[in-house]
ZAMARGU-4260 file (C-alpha; in steps of 0.2 Angstrom, whole numbers, plus 5000, padded with zeros to 4 digits):
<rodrens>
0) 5479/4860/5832 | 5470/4847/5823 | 5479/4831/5817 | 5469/4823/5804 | 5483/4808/5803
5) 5480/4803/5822 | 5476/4784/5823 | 5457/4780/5832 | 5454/4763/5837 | 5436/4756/5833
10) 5429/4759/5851 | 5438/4778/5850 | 5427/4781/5835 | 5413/4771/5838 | 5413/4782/5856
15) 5414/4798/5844 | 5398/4794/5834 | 5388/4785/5847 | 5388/4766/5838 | 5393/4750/5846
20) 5411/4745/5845 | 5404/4729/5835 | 5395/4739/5822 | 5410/4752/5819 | 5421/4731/5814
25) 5406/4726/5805 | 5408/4741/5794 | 5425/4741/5791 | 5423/4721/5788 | 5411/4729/5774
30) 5425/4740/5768 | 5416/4755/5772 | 5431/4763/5780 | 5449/4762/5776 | 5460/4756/5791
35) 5480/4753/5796 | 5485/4739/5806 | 5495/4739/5822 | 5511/4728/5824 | 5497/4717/5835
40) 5486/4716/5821 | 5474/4728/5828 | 5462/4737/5816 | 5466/4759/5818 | 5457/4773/5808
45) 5464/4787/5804 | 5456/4804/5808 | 5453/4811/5791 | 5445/4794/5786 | 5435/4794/5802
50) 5428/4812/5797 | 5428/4808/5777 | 5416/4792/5783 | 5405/4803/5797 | 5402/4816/5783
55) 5397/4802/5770 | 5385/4797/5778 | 5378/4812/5790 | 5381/4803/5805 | 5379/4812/5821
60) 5394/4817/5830 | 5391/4813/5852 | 5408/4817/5857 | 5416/4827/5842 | 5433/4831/5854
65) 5437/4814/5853 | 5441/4818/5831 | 5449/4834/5838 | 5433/4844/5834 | 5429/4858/5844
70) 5414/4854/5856 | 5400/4866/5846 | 5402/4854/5832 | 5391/4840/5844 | 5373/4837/5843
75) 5369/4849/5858 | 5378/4862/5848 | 5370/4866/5832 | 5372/4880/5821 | 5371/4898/5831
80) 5352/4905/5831 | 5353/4922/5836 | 5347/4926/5820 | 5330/4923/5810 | 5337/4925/5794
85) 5344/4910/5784 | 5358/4899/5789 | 5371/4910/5775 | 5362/4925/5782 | 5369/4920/5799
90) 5385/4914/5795 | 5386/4933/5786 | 5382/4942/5804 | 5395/4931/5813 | 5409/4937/5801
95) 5403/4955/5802 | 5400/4956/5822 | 5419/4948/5820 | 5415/4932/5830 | 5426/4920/5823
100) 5420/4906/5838 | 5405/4907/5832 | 5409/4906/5812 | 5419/4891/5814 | 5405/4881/5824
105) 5393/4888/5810 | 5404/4882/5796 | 5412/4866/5805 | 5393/4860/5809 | 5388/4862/5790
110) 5403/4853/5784 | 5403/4839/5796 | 5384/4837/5792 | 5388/4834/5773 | 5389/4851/5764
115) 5406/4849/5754 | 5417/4863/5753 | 5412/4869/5734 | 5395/4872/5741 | 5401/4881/5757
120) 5412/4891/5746 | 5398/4894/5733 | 5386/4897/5748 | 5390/4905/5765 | 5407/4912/5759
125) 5405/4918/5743 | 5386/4928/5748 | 5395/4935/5765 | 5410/4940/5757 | 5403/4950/5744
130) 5391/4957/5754 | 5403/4964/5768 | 5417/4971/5752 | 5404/4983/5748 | 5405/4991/5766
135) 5421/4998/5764 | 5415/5009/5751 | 5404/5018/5765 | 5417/5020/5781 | 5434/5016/5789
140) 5423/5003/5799 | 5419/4994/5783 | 5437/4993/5781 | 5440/4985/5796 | 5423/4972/5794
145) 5430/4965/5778 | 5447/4965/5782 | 5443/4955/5799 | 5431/4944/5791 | 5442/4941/5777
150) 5457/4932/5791 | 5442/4923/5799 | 5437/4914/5784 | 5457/4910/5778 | 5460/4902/5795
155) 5441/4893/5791 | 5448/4888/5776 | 5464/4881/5781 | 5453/4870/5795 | 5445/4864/5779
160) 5460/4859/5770 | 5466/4850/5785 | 5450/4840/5788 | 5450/4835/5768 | 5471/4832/5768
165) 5471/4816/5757 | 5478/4800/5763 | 5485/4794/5747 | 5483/4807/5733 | 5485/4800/5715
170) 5486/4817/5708 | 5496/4833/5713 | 5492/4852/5707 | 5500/4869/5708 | 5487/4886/5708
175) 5487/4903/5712 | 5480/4919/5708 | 5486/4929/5694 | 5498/4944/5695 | 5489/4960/5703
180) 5472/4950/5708 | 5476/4951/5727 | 5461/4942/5734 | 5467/4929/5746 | 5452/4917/5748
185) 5449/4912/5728 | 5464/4901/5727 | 5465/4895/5744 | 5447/4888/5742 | 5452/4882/5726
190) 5467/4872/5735 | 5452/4866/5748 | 5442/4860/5736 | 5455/4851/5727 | 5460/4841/5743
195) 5442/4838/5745 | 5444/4827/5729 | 5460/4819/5735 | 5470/4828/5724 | 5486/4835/5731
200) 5487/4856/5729 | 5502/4869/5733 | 5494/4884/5735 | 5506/4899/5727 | 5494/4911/5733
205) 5489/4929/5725 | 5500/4940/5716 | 5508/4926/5706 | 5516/4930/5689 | 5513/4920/5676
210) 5533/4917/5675 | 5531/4909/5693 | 5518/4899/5686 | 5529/4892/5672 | 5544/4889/5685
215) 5532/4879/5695 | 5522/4870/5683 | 5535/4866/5668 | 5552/4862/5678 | 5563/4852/5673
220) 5561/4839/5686 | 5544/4829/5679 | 5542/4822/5697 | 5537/4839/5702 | 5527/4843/5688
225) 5507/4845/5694 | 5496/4835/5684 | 5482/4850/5685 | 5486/4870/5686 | 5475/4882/5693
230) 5475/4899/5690 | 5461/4914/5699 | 5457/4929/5690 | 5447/4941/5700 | 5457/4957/5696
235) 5460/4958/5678 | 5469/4977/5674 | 5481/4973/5660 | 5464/4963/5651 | 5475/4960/5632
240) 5493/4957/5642 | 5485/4944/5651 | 5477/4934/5640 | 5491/4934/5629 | 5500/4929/5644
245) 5489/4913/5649 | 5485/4907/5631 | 5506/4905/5626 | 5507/4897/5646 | 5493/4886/5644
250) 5497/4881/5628 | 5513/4875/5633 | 5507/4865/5650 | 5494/4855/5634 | 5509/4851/5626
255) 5515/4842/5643 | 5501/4836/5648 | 5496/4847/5660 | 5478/4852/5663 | 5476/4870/5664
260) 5459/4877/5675 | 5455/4896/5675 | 5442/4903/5687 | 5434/4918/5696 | 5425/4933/5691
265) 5436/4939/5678 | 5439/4925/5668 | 5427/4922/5656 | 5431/4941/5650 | 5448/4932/5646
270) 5438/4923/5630 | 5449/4909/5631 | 5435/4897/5623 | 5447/4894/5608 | 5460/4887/5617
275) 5455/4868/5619 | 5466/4865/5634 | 5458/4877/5644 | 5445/4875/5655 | 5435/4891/5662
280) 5423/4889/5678 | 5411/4902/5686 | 5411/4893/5703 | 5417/4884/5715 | 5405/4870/5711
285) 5408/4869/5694 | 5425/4865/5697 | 5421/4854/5708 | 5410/4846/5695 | 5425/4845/5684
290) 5436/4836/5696 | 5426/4821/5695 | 5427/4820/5678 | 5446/4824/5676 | 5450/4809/5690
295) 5438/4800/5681 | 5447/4803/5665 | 5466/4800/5673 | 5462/4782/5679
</rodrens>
């Protein structure tokens, strides 16, 4: 399993990427990369760091076992070309042919080469995902196909969430999906992306009453309260219940401060835009785009 707070020394990391030992100091002299110090005084880097600094700068990886990366994530191992089609086109074949080996180096490769998760989420996921749920309609196969791509891209988005674990997050949020919307991936990205930004997130998962919601997000303990809530609307059946529901719950977290995020297919039918403390986003991008801005604003 990975461990993304394992300590690398300079010439471990400098190995990893292919660099000189001298040029790995030089750049943490430099402050390009965050590092601990042994009782000795010698410098150490954590994993995630190591990883958040390989990405940043789309470095190549020569020995990607050394960060706990599988071996297809090396420069002799790029993204699978057994297809033609485009890079989501193939990511989309892996899930269906069920080759989860195959999906995580496709994935892992465009992460570690710069792609953040948003875009992964927006892109490869999102397209496949939609594409293999219309195959249930046609057989008991199609069942199986989305229901094995749908555990290949959760364990996927777990690795993600690992890789993006915050050293030192500033801010902490609670999400899930609303009641009855049972889609797993939505808020389990959304958690991802959220880490991504160094924002600390519990994932409550789907199926979540709003009643759970208001237990998590306005208890009484203000050390526990999130500082951004979450919420994933891809099933909406009880459309006026449920909008009643988020307007009296969101109105209540503005009143303590707590920013309140919507998202998913269904949520602009919610016609929230009167409530000024809600935000609504259509993607995974756009939420990412309103991170920056929230953690901009909080500092």
């Amino acid at each position: 399993m990975l461990q993304t707070d394992n300590l690398l020394s300079p010439k471990d990391l400098a190995v990893a990427i292919g660099a000189s030992e001298s040029s790995l100091k030089r750049w943490i002299d430099r402050g390009l990369l965050d590092v601990s110090r042994t009782a000795g005084g010698h410098r150490r880097v954590a994993v995630s760091e190591a990883i958040r600094f390989v990405r940043s700068r789309k470095m190549p990886i020569i020995q990607p076992e050394i960060l706990g990366l599988p071996a297809s994530v090396g420069v002799e191992s790029r993204v699978p070309k057994e297809s033609t089609g485009s890079p989501n086109e193939r990511f989309s074949a892996l899930l269906q042919a069920g080759h989860d080996v195959g999906a995580r180096a496709h994935l892992l490769n465009r992460f570690m080469a710069g792609e953040t998760i948003s875009e992964l989420a927006d892109g490869p996921i999102r397209t496949s995902m939609i594409e293999i749920g219309e195959m249930w309609h046609d057989s008991v196969e199609g069942i199986l196909i989305e229901h094995r791509a749908t555990e290949i891209c959760v364990e996927l988005i777990q690795e993600l969430k690992t890789l993006s674990q915050p050293v030192s997050p500033r801010f902490r949020s609670i999400g899930g999906a609303i009641d009855e919307d049972v889609y797993k991936l939505p808020p389990l990205l959304a958690s991802a992306v959220l880490q991504e930004h160094g924002i600390q997130a519990v994932n409550l998962g789907p199926n979540t009453p709003i009643p759970v919601f208001e237990i998590a997000c306005l208890c009484d303990d203000l050390e526990q309260r999130p500082d951004l809530v979450w919420m994933s609307v891809n099933s909406l059946p009880e459309l006026a219940m449920n909008r009643e529901a988020i307007e009296r719950f969101a109105t209540r977290c503005a009143s303590e401060g707590i920013t309140c995020v919507i998202g998913g297919r269904h949520a602009a039918e919610l016609d929230l835009s009167h409530v000024p403390s809600v935000e609504v986003h259509r993607s995974m991008q756009e939420f990412s785009t309103f991170l920056e801005r929230f953690k901009a604003a909080r500092i």
